[in-house]
C-alpha positions in Angstrom: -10.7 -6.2 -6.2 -8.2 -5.7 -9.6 -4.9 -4.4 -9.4 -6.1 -1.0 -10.5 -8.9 -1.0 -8.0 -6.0 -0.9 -4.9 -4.4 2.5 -4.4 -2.3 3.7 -1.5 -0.4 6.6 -0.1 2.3 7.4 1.5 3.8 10.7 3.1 7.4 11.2 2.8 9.9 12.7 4.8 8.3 16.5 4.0 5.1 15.2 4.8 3.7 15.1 0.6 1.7 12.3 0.0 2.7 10.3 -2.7 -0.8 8.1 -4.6 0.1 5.2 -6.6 -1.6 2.1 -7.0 -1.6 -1.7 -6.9 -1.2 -2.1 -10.4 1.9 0.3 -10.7 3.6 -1.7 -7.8 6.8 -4.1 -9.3 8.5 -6.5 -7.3 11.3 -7.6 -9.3 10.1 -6.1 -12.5 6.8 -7.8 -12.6 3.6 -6.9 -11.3 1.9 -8.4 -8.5 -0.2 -11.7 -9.5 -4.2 -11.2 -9.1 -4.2 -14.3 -7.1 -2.1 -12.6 -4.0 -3.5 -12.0 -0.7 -3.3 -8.0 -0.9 -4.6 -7.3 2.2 -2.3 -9.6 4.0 0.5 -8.5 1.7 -0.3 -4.9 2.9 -0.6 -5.3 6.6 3.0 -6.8 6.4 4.4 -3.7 4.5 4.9 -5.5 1.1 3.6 -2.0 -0.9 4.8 0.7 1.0 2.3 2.5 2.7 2.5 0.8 6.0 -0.6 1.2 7.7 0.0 3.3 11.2 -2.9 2.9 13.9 -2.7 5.2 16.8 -4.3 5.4 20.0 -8.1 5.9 19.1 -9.3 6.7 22.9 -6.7 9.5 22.7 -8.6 11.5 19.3 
């Protein structure tokens, strides 16, 4: 995938989500490189948007 191709959300603390993606994310003022893992960088909460995973037997 390209930068622009990764979005993510987020809810806040009033439960609005907030869109925004890869390609609009700075870490120290630059953008993420294309050759990052962003699917590794994701699980570990790099972006925001930390994945949550419940329970599935309970839904």
């Amino acid at each position: 995938f390209r930068r622009d191709q990764v979005w993510f959300t987020e809810k806040d603390q009033y439960e609005a989500t907030d869109l925004y993606s890869l390609l609009e994310f700075k870490e120290d003022g630059k953008t993420v490189r294309n050759d990052r893992s962003f699917e590794a960088d994701y699980i570990k909460g790099r972006y925001g948007a930390i994945p949550y995973l419940s329970n599935f037997q309970e839904i």
